[in-house]
Each structure stands twice: as structure tokens, then as C-alpha cells.
N, C-alpha and C positions, 0 to 999 in steps of 0.2 A: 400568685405573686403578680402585682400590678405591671404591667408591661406599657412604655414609655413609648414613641418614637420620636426618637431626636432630629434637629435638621442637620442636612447633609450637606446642602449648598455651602459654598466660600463665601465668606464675608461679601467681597463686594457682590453680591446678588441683592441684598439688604442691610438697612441696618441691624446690627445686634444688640445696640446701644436704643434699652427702652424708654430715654428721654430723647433722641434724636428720632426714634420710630415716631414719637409722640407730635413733635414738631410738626413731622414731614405731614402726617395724618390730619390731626385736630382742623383745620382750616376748608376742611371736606366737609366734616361733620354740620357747616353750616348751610349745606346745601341744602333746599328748600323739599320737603316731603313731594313724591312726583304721582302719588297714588298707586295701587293694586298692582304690585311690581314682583311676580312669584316667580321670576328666572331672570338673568343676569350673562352677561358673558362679557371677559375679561380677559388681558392679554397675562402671557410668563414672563416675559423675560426679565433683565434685571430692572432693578425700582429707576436705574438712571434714564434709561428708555421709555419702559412703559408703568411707571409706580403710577403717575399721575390717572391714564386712564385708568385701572385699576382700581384706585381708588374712589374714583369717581362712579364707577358700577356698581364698585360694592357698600360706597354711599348712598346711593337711590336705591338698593335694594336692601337698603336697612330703614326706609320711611315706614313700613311695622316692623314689630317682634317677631322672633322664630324661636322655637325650640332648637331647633337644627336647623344646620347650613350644611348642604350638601356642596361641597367643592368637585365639579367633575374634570378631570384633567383626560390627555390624551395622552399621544405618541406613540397609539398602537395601532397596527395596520388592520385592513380586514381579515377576518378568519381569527383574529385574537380573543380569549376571554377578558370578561369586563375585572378587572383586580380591582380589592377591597383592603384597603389596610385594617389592618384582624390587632391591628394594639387596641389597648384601653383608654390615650390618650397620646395627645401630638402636643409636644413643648414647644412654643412660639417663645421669640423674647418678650411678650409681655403677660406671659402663664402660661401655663396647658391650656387644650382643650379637650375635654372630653369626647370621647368617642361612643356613637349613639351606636350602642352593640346591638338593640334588637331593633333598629330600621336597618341594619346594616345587614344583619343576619339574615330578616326577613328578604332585602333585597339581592344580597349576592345568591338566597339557595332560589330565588324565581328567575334569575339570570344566570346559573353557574356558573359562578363565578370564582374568581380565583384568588388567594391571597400577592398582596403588594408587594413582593419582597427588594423591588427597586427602586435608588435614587432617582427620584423625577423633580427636575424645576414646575409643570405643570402644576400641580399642586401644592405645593410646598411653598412657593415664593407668593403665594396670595393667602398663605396662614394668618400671617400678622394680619392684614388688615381686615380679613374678617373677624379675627379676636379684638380688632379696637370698634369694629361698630357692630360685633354681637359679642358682647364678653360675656353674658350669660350662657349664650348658646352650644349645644352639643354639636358636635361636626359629624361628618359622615364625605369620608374619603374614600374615589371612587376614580376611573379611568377606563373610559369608554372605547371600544375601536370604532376607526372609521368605517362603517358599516350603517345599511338603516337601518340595523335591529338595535342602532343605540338613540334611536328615536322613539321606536317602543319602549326600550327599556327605561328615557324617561318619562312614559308612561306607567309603566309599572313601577316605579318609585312613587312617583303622584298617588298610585293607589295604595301603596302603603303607608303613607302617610297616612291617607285619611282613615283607612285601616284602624291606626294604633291612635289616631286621635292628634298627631303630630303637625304643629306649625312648620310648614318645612320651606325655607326658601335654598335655591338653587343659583350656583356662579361656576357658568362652564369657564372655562380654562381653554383660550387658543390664538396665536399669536397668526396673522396674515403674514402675504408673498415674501418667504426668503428669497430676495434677489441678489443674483453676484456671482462672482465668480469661486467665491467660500461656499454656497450653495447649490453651485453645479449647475446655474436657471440664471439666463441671460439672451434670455431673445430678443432682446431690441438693444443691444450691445451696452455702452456703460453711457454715464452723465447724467445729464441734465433729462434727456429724453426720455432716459429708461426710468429714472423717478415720474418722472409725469405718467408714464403710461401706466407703471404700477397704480399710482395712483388713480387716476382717472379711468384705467381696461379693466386691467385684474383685480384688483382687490375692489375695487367700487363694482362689480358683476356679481364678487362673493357679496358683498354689503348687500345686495339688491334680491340676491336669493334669502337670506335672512331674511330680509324684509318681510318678501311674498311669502316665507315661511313653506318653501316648496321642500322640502327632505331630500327629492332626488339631486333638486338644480346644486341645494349645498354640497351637497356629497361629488356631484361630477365638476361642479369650479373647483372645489377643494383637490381633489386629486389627480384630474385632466390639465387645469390650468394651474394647479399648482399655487392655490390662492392662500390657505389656509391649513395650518399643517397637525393642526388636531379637528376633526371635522365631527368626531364622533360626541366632543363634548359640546359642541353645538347642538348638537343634534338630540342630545342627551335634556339639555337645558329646553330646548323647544317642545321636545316632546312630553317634560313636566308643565311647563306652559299652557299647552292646546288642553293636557288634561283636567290642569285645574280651570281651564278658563268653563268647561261643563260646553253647552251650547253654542258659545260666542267664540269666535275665536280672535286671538291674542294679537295685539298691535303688536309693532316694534319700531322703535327706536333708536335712532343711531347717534346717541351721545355725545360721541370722542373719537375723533379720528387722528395718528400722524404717524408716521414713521421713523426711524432711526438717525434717516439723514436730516430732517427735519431738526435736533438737536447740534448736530456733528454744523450742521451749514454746509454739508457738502456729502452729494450724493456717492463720491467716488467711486468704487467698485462692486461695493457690498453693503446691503441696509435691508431695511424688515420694517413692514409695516404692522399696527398695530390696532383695536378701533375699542371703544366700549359700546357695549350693546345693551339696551332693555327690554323685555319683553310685559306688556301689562294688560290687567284685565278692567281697569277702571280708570286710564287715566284723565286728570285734571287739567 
């Protein structure tokens, strides 16, 4: 019997209204093709914050076709297993998606890995918009810990892709510095100040290790300074990156940058920055 998974989020995380999804999205679509774009990273939280850069990732990383879109989500600490959602299909408000069971199979038993059995925004609130700019494509839901064996392990997705013969593009899942006092992390105390320095210390340090494409520098901003709060699916998307890039290794790009307060107009007490990120092997 066909097994489904349903979304779990509350409404306002996204639309569930498939002509208002449609709105929000189409106007992306005419972003300009960016070339050889085989990983992605992309914020969670909800569409009122971060839908824009989101969409914006997962619009450059649909200038090809995929068989499959690997969504890698986080929120798991080190020492956790990598978990796979084991349905047949993930219902978005604009269809299912199919779930790519034998990349999925082949990669959770070379990673032991674990079934999904949890609500997570990480993945889930970037469904829809990889069903509007890959509606053909099989998914492959995945959540990596913070660890750098989840930079091998987007190596070993990369290999099995090419394995099975599989067009596979990749959009890690991780939202930058929760700041505030809702977040427990407020070292440079509240205002105006503590925005700028998020902005310009911490999370532009994390931006800057992505860049260099170091594995360790992401992994100690992300968890030392507290930069970015899913590090493994960064790390997941990079390390599909380097392996498809073969010899060359992969640019990156930093898209879309803003944070919470940026919207609000006021930094107040508490806000989350967010960024889109590209990784490519040809670009134009």
C-alpha cells in the first residue's frame, strides 16, 4: 500500500493555497539560467522571512533538469544518524512528489542510516518550491548531522547518483545566527549593534567558510560561533558539489543575503539571519 507523507507545519509556515503558492513563486522562474549549478543551499524558516531567498536558490538550481532533488535538511547534532524518509511520496500543495526509493535505499544503507519518523521545517517548508521548478522530478529526503561525515556523505550520494545513472541536483536546508534572547545567544547585547555584527562577524565568517569551501572552518563557525544551525546540510550539499565537480573544484556563491529584522524594520531582541547560496561547476 502506497504510503504518503503529509505536511506537518501550520499554515502560516506557507501557502497552502496552490494559486497563491503560484503567485509567490512564478516571478523567480524568470531568473536568468546561472550555469552548472549541482548544489544549492537554502534557508527554513517560514516563506515570510526567508520564501524569497529560497526561492531564489532553488531557482538557479533548476537552470538544468534533474531526475531527483535531493532536499538535505538538518537539526541534528553530532553523533546522530543521517534519517531518510522511507514513504513513497511527500504531498506538497501543488502534487506529490515522488520519492526516489532506490537512490534513497542505495544511500541511506552506505550511510546507516535511519528512518524520518519526525516533523522537521528543514525540509518540508522547501517542498513546494522545489515541486514548482522541478515538477517532474523525484525527491530524495534526507537530514544530515552536524558532523564532517556529512560531507563525505555528500560525497557518497554524488556516487550514487552516478551509479544509477541519475540527474541529481542538491538544496541543503540551513538557516544562519539565531540571535536574541528567544535563542539563548546575545553577545553583543540587543539593537542596532547586535544586528550589524551578526551581520558583518558572525554570519559573514560562516558565508566566508562556504566560500573557501573549508568543511572544518563550516562546522566550527556553525557550532563554536554559533553561526548556522544545520551545518551538516551544508556540508552534505558541498561535499555533492566537490564530487561532481571531478578535478575542479567548485565555486560558490553567495546569492541572497538578510535577516529577520531586515523585514520587521527593527532589530529588537530577536532575529535570524538567512542567505542563498550556489555552488557551481561551469559558471557563466
Amino acid at each position: 500500500m502506497k504510503k504518503t507523507r503529509k505536511p506537518c507545519l501550520p499554515a502560516p509556515w506557507y501557502p497552502r493555497d496552490p494559486v497563491e503558492l503560484m503567485n509567490f513563486l512564478d516571478p523567480f522562474a524568470r531568473i536568468e539560467p546561472a550555469g552548472d549549478i549541482p548544489a544549492a543551499v537554502a534557508p527554513h524558516a517560514g516563506w515570510r522571512y526567508s520564501g524569497v531567498p529560497a526561492a531564489k536558490a532553488a531557482a538557479a538550481l533548476a537552470a538544468e533538469p534533474a531526475d531527483t532533488v535531493a532536499v538535505i535538511g538538518g537539526h541534528l547534532p553530532g553523533g546522530a544518524k543521517p534519517l531518510f524518509a522511507m514513504e513513497d511520496s511527500c504531498l506538497t500543495p501543488l502534487g506529490e512528489m515522488e520519492i526516489d526509493a532506490e537512490l534513497r535505499d542505495l544511500v541511506k544503507d552506505s550511510l546507516d542510516g535511519q528512518e524520518d519518523v519526525w516533523a522537521d521545517n528543514t525540509v518540508e517548508v522547501l517542498l513546494p518550491i522545489v515541486k514548482r521548478f522541478f515538477p517532474a522530478a523525484k525527491l530524495l529526503w534526507a537530514r544530515f548531522p552536524a558532523e564532517l561525515s556529512s560531507f563525505e556523505a555528500g560525497k557518497t550520494l554524488a556516487k550514487a547518483a552516478l551509479s544509477l545513472g541519475r540527474r541529481v541536483k542538491v538544496l541543503g536546508s540551513t538557516d544562519l545566527t539565531h540571535y536574541g534572547s528567544a535563542y539563548g545567544f546575545s553577545p553583543r547585547g540587543s539593537g542596532p549593534g547586535a544586528l550589524e555584527w551578526v551581520k558583518t562577524v558572525n554570519d559573514r565568517r560562516f558565508i566566508e567558510a562556504v566560500i573557501d569551501g573549508n568543511p572544518r572552518d563550516i562546522l566550527d563557525r556553525a557550532e563554536r560561533e554559533r553561526a548556522a544551525c544545520s551545518a551538516g546540510a551544508v556540508l552534505g550539499a558541498l561535499g555533492f558539489a566537490e564530487e561532481t565537480a571531478g578535478k575542479n573544484r567548485p565555486a560558490g556563491r553567495l546569492l541572497d543575503y538578510r535577516t529577520s529584522a531586515d523585514l520587521t524594520g527593527d532589530p529588537g531582541d530577536s532575529f535570524v539571519g538567512y542567505m542563498a547560496f550556489l555552488f557551481w561547476n561551469d559558471f557563466r
